[in-house]
ChimeraX commands (.cxc) that place a marker at each C-alpha (Angstrom):
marker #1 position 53.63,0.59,127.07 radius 0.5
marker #1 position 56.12,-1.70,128.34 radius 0.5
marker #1 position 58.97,0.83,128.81 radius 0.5
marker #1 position 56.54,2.78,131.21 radius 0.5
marker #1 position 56.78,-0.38,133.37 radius 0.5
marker #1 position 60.68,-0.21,133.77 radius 0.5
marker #1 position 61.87,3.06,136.05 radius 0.5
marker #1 position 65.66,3.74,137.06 radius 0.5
marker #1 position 63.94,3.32,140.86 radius 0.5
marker #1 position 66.15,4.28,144.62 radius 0.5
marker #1 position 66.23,0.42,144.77 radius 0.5
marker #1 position 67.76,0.20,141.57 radius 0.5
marker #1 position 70.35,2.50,141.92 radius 0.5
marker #1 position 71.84,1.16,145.32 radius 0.5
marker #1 position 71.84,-2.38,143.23 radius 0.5
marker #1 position 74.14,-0.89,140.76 radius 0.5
marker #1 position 76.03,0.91,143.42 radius 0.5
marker #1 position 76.47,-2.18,145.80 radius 0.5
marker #1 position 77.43,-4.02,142.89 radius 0.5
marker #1 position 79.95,-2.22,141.20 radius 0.5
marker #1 position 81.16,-2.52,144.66 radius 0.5
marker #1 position 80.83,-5.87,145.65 radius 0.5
marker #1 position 82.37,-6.98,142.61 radius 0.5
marker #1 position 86.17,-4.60,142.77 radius 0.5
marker #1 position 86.02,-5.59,146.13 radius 0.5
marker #1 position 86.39,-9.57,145.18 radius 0.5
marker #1 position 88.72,-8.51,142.45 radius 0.5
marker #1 position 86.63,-8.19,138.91 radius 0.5
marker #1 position 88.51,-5.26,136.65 radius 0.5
marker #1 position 86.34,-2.33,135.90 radius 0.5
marker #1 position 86.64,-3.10,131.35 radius 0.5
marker #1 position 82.35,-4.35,132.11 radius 0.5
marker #1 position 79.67,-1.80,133.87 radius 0.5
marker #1 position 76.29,-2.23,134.70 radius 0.5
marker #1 position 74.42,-0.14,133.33 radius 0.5
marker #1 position 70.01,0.80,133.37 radius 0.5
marker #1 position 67.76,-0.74,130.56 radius 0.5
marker #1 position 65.48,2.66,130.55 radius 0.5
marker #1 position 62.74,0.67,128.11 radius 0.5
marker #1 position 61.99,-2.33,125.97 radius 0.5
marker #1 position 61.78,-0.79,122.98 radius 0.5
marker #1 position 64.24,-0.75,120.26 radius 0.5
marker #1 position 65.03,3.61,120.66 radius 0.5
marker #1 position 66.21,2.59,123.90 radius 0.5
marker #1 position 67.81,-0.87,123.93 radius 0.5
marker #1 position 69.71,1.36,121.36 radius 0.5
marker #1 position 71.12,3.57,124.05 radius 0.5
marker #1 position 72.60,0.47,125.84 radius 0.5
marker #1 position 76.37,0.50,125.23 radius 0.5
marker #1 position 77.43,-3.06,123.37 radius 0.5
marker #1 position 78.52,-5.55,123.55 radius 0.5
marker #1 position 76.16,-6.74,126.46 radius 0.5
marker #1 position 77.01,-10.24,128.12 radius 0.5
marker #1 position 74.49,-10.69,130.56 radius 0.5
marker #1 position 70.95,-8.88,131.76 radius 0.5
marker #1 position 69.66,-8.71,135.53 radius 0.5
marker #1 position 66.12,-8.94,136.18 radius 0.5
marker #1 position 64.30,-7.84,138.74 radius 0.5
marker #1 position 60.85,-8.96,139.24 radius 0.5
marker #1 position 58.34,-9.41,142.19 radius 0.5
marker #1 position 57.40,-12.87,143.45 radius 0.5
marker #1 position 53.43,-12.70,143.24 radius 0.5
marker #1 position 51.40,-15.91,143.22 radius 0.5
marker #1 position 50.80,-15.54,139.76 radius 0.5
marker #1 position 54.72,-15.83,138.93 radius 0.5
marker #1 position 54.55,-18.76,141.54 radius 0.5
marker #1 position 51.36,-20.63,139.59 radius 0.5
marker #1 position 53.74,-19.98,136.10 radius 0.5
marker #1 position 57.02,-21.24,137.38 radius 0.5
marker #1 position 55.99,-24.72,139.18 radius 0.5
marker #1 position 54.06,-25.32,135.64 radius 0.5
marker #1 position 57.34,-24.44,133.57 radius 0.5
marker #1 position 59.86,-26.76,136.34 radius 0.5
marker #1 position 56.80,-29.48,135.68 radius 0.5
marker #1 position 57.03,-29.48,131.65 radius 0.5
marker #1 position 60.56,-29.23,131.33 radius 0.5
marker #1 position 60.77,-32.00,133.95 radius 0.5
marker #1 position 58.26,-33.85,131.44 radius 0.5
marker #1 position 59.92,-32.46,127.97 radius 0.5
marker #1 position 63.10,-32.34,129.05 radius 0.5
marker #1 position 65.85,-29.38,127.67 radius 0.5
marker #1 position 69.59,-29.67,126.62 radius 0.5
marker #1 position 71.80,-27.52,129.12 radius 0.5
marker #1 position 75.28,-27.11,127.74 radius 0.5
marker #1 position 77.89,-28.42,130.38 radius 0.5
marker #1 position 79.58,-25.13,129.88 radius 0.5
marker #1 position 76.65,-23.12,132.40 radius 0.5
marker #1 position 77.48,-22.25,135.67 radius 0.5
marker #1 position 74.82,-22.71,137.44 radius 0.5
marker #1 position 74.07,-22.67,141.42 radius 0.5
marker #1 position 70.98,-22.78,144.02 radius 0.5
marker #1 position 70.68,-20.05,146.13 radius 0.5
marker #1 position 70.47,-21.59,149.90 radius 0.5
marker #1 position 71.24,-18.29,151.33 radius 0.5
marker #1 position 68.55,-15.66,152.27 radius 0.5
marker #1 position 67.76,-12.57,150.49 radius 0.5
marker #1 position 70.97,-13.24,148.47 radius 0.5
marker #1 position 69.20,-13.60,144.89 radius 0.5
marker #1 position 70.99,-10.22,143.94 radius 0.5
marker #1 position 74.60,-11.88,145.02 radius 0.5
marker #1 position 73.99,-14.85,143.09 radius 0.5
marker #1 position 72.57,-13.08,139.95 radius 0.5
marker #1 position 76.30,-11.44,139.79 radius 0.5
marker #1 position 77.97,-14.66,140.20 radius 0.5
marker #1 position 75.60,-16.12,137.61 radius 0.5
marker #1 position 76.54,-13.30,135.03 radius 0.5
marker #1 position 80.09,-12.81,136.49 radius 0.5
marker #1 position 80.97,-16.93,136.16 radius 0.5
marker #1 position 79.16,-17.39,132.73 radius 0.5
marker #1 position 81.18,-14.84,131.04 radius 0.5
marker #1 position 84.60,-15.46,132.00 radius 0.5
marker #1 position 85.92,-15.69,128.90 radius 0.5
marker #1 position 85.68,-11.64,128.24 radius 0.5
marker #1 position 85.68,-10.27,131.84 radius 0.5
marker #1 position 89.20,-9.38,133.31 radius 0.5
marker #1 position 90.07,-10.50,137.23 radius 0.5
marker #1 position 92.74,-9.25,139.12 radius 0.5
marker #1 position 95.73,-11.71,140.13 radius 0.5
marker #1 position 94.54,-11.96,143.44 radius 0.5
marker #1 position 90.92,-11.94,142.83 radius 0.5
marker #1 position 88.83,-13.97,145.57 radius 0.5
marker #1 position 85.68,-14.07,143.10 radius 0.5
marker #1 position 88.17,-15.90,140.48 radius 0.5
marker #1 position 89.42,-18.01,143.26 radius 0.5
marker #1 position 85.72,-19.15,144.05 radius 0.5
marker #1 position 84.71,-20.14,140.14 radius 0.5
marker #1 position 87.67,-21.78,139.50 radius 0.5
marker #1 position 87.10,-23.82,142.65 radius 0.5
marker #1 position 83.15,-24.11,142.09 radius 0.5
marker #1 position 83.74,-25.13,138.64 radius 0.5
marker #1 position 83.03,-28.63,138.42 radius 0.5
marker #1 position 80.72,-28.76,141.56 radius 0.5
marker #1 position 76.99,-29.33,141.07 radius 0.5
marker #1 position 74.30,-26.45,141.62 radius 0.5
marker #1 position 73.87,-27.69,145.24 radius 0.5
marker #1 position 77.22,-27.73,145.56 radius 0.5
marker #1 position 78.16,-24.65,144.74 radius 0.5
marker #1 position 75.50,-23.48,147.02 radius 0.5
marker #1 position 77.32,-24.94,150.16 radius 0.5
marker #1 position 80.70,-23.76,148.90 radius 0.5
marker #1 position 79.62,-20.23,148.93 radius 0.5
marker #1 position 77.95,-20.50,152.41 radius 0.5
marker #1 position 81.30,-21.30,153.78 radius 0.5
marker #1 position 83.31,-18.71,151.82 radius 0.5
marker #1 position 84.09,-16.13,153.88 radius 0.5
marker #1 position 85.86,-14.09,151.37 radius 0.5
marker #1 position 82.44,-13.81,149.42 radius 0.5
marker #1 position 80.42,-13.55,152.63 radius 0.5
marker #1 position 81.53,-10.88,154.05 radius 0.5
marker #1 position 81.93,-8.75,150.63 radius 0.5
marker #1 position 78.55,-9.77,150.48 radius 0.5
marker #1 position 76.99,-8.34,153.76 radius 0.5
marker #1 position 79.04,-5.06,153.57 radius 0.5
marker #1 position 77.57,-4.05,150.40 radius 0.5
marker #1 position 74.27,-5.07,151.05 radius 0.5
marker #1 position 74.45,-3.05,154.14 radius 0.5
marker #1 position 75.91,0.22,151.96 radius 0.5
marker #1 position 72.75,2.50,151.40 radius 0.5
marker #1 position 70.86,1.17,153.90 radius 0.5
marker #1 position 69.41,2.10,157.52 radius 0.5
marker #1 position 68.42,-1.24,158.02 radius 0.5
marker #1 position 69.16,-4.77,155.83 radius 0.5
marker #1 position 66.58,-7.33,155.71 radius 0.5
marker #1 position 67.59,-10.19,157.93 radius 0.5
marker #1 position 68.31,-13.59,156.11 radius 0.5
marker #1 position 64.93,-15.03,157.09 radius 0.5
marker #1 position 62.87,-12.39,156.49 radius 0.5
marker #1 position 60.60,-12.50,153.32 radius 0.5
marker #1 position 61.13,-10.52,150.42 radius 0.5
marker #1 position 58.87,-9.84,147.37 radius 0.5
marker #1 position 61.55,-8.93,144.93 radius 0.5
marker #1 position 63.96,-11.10,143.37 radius 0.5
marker #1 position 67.18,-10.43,140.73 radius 0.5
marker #1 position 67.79,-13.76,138.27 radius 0.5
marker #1 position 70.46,-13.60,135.29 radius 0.5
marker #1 position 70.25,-13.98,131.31 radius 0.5
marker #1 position 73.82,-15.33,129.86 radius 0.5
marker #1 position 74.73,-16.58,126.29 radius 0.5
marker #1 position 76.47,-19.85,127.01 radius 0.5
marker #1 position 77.38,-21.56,123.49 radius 0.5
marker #1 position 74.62,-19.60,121.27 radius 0.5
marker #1 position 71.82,-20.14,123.62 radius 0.5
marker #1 position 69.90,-17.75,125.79 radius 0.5
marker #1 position 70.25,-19.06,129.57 radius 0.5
marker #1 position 67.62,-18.07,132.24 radius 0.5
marker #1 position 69.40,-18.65,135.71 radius 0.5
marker #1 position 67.61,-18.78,139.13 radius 0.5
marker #1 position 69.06,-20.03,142.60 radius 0.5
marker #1 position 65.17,-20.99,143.25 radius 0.5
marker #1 position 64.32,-23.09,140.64 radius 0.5
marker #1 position 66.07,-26.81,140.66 radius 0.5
marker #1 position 68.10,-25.92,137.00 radius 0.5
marker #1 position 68.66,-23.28,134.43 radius 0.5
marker #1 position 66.03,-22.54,131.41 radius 0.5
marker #1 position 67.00,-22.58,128.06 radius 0.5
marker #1 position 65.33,-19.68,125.64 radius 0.5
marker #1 position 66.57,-20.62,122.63 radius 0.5
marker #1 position 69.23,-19.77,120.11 radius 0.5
marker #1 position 70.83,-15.79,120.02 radius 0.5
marker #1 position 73.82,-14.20,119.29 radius 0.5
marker #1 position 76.33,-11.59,120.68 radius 0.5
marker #1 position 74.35,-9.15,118.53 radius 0.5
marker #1 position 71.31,-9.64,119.37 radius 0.5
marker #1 position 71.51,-11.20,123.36 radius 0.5
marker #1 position 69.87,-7.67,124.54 radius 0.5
marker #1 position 67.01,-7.79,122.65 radius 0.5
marker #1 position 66.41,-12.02,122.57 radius 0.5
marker #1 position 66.80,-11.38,126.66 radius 0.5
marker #1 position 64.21,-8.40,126.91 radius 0.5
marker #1 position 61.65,-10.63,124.86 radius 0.5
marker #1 position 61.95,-12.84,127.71 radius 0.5
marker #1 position 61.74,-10.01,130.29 radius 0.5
marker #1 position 58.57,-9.11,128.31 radius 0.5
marker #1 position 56.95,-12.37,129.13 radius 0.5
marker #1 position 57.50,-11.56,133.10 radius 0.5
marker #1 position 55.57,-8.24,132.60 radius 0.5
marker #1 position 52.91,-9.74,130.66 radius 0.5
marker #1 position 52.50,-12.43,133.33 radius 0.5
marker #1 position 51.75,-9.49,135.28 radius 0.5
marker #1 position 50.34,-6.89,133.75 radius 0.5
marker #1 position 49.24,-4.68,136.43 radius 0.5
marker #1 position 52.65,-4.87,138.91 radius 0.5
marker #1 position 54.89,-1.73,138.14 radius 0.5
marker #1 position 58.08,-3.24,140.08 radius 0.5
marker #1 position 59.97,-4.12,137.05 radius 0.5
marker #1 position 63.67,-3.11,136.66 radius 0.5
marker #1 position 66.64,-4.32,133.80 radius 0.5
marker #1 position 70.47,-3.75,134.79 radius 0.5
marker #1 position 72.72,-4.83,131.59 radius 0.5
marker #1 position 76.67,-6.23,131.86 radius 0.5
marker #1 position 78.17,-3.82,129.27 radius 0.5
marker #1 position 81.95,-3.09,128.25 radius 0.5
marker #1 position 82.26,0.19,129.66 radius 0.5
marker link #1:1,2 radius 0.2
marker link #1:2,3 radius 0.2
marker link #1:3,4 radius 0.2
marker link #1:4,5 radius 0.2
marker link #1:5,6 radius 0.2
marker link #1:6,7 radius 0.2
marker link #1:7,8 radius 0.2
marker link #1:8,9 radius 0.2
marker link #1:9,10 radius 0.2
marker link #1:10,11 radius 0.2
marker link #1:11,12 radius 0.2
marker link #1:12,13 radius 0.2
marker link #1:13,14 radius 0.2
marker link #1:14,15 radius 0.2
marker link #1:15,16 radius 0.2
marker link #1:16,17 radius 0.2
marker link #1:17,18 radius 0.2
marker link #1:18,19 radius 0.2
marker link #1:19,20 radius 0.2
marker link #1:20,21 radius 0.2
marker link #1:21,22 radius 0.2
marker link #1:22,23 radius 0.2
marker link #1:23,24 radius 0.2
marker link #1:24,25 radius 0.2
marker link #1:25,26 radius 0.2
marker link #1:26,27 radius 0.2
marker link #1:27,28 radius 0.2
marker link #1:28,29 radius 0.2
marker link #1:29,30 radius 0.2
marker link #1:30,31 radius 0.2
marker link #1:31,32 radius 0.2
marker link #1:32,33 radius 0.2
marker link #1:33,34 radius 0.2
marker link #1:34,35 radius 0.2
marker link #1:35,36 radius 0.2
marker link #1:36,37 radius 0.2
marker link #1:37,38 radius 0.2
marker link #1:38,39 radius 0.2
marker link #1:39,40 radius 0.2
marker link #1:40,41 radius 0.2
marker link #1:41,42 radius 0.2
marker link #1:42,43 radius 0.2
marker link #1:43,44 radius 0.2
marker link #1:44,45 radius 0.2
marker link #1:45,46 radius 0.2
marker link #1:46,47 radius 0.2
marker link #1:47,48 radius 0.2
marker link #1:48,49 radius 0.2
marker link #1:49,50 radius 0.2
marker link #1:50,51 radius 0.2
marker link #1:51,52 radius 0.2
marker link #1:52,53 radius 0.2
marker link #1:53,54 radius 0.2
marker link #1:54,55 radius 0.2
marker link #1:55,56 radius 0.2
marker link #1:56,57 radius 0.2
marker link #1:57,58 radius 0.2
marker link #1:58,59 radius 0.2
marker link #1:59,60 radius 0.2
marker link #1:60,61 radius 0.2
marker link #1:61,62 radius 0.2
marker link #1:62,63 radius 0.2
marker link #1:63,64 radius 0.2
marker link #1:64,65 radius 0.2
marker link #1:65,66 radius 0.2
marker link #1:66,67 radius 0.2
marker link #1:67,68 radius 0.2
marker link #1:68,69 radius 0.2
marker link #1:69,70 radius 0.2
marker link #1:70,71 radius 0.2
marker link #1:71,72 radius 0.2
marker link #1:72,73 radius 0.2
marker link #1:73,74 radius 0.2
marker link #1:74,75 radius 0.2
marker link #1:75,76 radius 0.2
marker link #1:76,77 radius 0.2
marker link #1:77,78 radius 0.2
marker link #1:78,79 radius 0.2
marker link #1:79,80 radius 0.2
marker link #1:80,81 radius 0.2
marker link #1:81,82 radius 0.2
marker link #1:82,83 radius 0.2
marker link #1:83,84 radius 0.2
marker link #1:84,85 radius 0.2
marker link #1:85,86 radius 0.2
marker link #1:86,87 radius 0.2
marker link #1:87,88 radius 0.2
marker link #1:88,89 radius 0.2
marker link #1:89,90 radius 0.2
marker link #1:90,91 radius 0.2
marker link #1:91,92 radius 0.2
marker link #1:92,93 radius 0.2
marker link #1:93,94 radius 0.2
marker link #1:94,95 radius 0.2
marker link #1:95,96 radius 0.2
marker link #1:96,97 radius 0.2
marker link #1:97,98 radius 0.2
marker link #1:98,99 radius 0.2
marker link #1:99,100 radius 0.2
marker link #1:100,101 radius 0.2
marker link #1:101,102 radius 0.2
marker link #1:102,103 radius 0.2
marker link #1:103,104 radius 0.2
marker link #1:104,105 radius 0.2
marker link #1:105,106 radius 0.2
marker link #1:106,107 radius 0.2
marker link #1:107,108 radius 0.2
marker link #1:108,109 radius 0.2
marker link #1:109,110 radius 0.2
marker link #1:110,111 radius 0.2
marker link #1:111,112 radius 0.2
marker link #1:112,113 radius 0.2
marker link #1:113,114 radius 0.2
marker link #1:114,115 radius 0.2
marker link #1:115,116 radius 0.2
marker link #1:116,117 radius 0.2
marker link #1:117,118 radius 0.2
marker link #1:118,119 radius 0.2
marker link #1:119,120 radius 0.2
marker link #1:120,121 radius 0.2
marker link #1:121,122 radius 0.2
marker link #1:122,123 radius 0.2
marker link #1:123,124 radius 0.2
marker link #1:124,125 radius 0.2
marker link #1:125,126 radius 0.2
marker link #1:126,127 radius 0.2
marker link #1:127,128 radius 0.2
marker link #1:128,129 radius 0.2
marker link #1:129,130 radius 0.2
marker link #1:130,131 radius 0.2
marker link #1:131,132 radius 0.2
marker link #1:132,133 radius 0.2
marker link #1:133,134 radius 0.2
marker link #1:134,135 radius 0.2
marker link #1:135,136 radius 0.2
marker link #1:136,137 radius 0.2
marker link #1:137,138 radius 0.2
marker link #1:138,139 radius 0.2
marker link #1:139,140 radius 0.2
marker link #1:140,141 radius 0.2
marker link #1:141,142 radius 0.2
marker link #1:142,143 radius 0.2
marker link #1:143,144 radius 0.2
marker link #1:144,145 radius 0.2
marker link #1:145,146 radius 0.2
marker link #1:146,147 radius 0.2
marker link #1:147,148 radius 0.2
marker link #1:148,149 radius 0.2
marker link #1:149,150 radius 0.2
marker link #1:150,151 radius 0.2
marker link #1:151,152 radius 0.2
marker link #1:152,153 radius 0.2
marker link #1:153,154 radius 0.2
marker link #1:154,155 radius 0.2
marker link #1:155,156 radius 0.2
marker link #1:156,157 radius 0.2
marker link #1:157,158 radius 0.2
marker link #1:158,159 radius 0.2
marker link #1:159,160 radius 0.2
marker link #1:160,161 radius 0.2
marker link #1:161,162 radius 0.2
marker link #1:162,163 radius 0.2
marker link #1:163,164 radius 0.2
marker link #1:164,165 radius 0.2
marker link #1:165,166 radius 0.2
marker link #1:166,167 radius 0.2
marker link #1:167,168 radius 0.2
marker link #1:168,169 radius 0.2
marker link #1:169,170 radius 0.2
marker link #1:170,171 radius 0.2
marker link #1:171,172 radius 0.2
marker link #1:172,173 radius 0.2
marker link #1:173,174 radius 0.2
marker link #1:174,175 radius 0.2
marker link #1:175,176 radius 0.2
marker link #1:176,177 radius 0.2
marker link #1:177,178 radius 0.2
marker link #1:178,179 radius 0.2
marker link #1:179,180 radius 0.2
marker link #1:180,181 radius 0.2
marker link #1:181,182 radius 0.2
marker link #1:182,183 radius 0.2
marker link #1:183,184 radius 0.2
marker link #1:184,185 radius 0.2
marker link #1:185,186 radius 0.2
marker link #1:186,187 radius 0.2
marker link #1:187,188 radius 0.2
marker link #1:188,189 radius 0.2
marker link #1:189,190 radius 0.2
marker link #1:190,191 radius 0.2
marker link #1:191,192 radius 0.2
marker link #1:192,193 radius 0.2
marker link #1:193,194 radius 0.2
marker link #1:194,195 radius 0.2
marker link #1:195,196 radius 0.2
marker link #1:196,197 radius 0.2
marker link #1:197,198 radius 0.2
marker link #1:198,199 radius 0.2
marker link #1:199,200 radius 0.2
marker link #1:200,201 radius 0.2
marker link #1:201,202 radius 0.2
marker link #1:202,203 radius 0.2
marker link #1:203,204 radius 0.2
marker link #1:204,205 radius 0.2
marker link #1:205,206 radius 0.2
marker link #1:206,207 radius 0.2
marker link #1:207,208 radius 0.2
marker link #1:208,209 radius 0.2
marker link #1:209,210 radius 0.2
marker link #1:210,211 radius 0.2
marker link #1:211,212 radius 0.2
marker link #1:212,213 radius 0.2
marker link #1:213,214 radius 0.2
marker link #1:214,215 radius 0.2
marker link #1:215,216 radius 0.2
marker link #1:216,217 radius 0.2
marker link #1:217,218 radius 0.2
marker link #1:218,219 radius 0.2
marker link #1:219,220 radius 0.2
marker link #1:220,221 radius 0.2
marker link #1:221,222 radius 0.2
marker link #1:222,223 radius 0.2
marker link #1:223,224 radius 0.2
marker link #1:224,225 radius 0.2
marker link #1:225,226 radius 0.2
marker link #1:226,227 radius 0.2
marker link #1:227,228 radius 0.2
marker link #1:228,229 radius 0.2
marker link #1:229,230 radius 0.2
marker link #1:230,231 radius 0.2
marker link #1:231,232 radius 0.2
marker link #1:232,233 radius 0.2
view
């Protein structure tokens, strides 16, 4: 079963720590939480508090995943999608910073319901970003220093030792949004976002773990499989 494949695991739980953290530190009111996804399955998407605007996944990197994601950039390169104007979307240039710019991903798609403080330096950086393009935005946040350093202080909370920034890591966080009615899959690594079709506030959770589904099934004997939800607390 599925929901055997998703544990609340010490990696987890310094993720949700470091970024409850990370994000009152650049100024992003406490009214959203993150919160675990214990299972796929509808008993316990039920125990997610709602509304829910955007799901963290964490997956591992294994050559199957690899094989599966240069065929999907290849056919939507061939097929084309339509990408609402309204996504914020952003490469990730920096190392082992996947789980930084999964926040920003959920953080900057969902503006419209999240609450920043006056001063906030996270605000600061999306309004600026705004109207940059993915590589762009990448730049911009290497030479944010505001960001940065928020950045390496909670990565280092929990820790005896953070990965350097060019050391290889297995693991990797990307976001689901709703931008517009459509189900967003955003990734710093891959060259644009990936639309999954239509949802709705109601039903974002469960159209999101469907897709989460299809990263377990790709590999169906890895265990390293974890969901983090954006809730209103």
């Amino acid at each position: 079963m599925l929901s055997c494949r998703i544990k609340v695991t010490s990696m987890q739980l310094r993720f949700i720590s470091r970024s409850l953290m990370f994000l009152r530190q650049l100024g992003l009111q406490p009214s959203w939480q993150f919160g675990d996804v214990y299972g796929l399955e509808p008993e316990l998407l039920s125990m997610v508090p709602r509304p829910v605007c955007a799901v963290l996944l964490l997956f591992p990197v294994t050559e199957k995943y690899e094989s599966f994601r240069l065929e999907e950039e290849a056919k939507i390169k061939l097929q084309g999608q339509e990408v609402s104007p309204g996504v914020y979307f952003m490469k990730q240039t920096i190392g082992n910073a996947c789980g930084t710019i999964g926040l920003i991903h959920a953080v900057a798609n969902n503006q419209g319901v999240l609450e920043f403080e006056p001063d906030s330096a996270l605000k600061k950086f999306l309004d600026q970003s705004s109207s940059m393009s993915p590589e762009e935005k990448a730049a911009f946040l290497e030479r944010d220093e505001s960001i940065r350093v928020t950045h390496e202080s909670s990565a280092q909370e929990g820790q005896t030792e953070a990965p350097s920034l060019d050391e290889k890591v297995d693991l990797h966080f990307i976001a689901f949004v709703n931008v517009g009615g459509h189900l967003y899959e955003l990734d710093g690594r891959k060259p644009f976002p990936v639309v999954h079709g239509k949802t709705t506030e109601d039903n974002f959770l469960e159209d999101a773990t469907v897709v989460c589904k299809r990263f377990m099934a790709r590999d169906p004997e890895e265990l390293r499989f974890t969901v983090v939800a954006l809730s209103r607390a």
